[in-house]
C-alpha positions as CSV (number, residue, x, y, z in Angstrom):
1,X,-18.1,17.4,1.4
2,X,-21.0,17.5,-0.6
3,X,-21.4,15.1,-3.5
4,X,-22.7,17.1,-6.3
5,X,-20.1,19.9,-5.7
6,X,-17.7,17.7,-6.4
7,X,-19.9,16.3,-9.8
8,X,-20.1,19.9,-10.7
9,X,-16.4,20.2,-10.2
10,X,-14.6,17.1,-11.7
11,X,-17.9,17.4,-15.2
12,X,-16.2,20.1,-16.5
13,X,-12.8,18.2,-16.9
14,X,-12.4,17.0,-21.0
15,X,-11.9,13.4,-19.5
16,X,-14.7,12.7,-18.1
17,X,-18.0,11.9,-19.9
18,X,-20.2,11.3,-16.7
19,X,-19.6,11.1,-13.2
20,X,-21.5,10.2,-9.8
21,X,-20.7,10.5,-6.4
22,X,-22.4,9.2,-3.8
23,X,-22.4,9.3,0.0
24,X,-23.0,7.0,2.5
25,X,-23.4,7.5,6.1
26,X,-22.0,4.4,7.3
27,X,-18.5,4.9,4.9
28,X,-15.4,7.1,5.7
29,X,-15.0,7.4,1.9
30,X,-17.2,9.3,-0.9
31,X,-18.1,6.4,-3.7
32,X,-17.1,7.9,-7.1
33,X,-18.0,6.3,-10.8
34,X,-16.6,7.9,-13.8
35,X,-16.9,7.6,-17.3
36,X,-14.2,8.5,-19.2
37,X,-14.9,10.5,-22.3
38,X,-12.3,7.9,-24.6
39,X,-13.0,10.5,-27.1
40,X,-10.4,13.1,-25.2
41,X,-8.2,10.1,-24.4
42,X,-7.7,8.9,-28.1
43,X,-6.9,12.4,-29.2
44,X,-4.8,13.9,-26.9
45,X,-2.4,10.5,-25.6
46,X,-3.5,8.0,-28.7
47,X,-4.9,5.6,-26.6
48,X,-8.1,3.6,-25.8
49,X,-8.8,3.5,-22.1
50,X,-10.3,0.4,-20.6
51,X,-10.5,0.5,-17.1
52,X,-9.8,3.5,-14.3
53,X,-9.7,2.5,-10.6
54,X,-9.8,5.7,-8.2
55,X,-9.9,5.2,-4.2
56,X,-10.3,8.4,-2.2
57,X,-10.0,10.1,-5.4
58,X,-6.6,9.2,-5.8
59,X,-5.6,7.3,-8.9
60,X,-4.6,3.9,-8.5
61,X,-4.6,2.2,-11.7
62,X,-5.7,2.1,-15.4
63,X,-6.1,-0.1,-18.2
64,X,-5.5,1.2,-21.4
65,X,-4.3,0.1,-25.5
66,X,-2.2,2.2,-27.3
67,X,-4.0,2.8,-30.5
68,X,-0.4,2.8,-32.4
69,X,1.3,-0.8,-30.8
70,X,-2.3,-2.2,-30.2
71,X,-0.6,-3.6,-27.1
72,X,-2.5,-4.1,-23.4
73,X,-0.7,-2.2,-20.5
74,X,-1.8,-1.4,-17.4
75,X,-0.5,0.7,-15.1
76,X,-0.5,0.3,-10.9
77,X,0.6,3.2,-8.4
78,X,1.5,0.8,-5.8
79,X,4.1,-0.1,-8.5
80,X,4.6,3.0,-10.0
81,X,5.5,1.3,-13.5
82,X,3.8,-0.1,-16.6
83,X,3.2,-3.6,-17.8
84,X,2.1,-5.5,-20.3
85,X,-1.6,-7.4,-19.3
């Protein structure tokens, strides 16, 4: 897999502002950092996103306020649920 494919790829998504991957020889595992476009976010799902954790491009968890409750939440998929930070 080559790195900037998968830039070119995942930039033209509406939620993502930047992104970089990067490669390293000694890792089983492309490193990925992404910056969401909050923009998209706050339109489409009325909320603020904090924090977006990926691991072998496979969502894991995000951190997000809800624009209309103003409340925390978090969500996990090794829980599969919501809650409350």
């Amino acid at each position: 897999m080559v790195p900037e494919d998968l830039e070119q790829k995942y930039i033209t998504s509406p939620f993502i502002e930047r992104i970089c991957v990067h490669a390293d020889r000694l890792q089983d595992a492309l490193v990925c950092v992404i910056i969401p476009n909050a923009k998209s976010f706050l339109d489409l799902f009325g909320v603020k996103i904090e924090v977006i954790l990926f691991d072998r491009m496979t969502l894991i968890s995000f951190s997000y306020t809800s624009v209309r409750t103003h409340q925390p939440r978090t969500w996990a998929k090794s829980r599969r649920s919501y809650s409350q930070s």
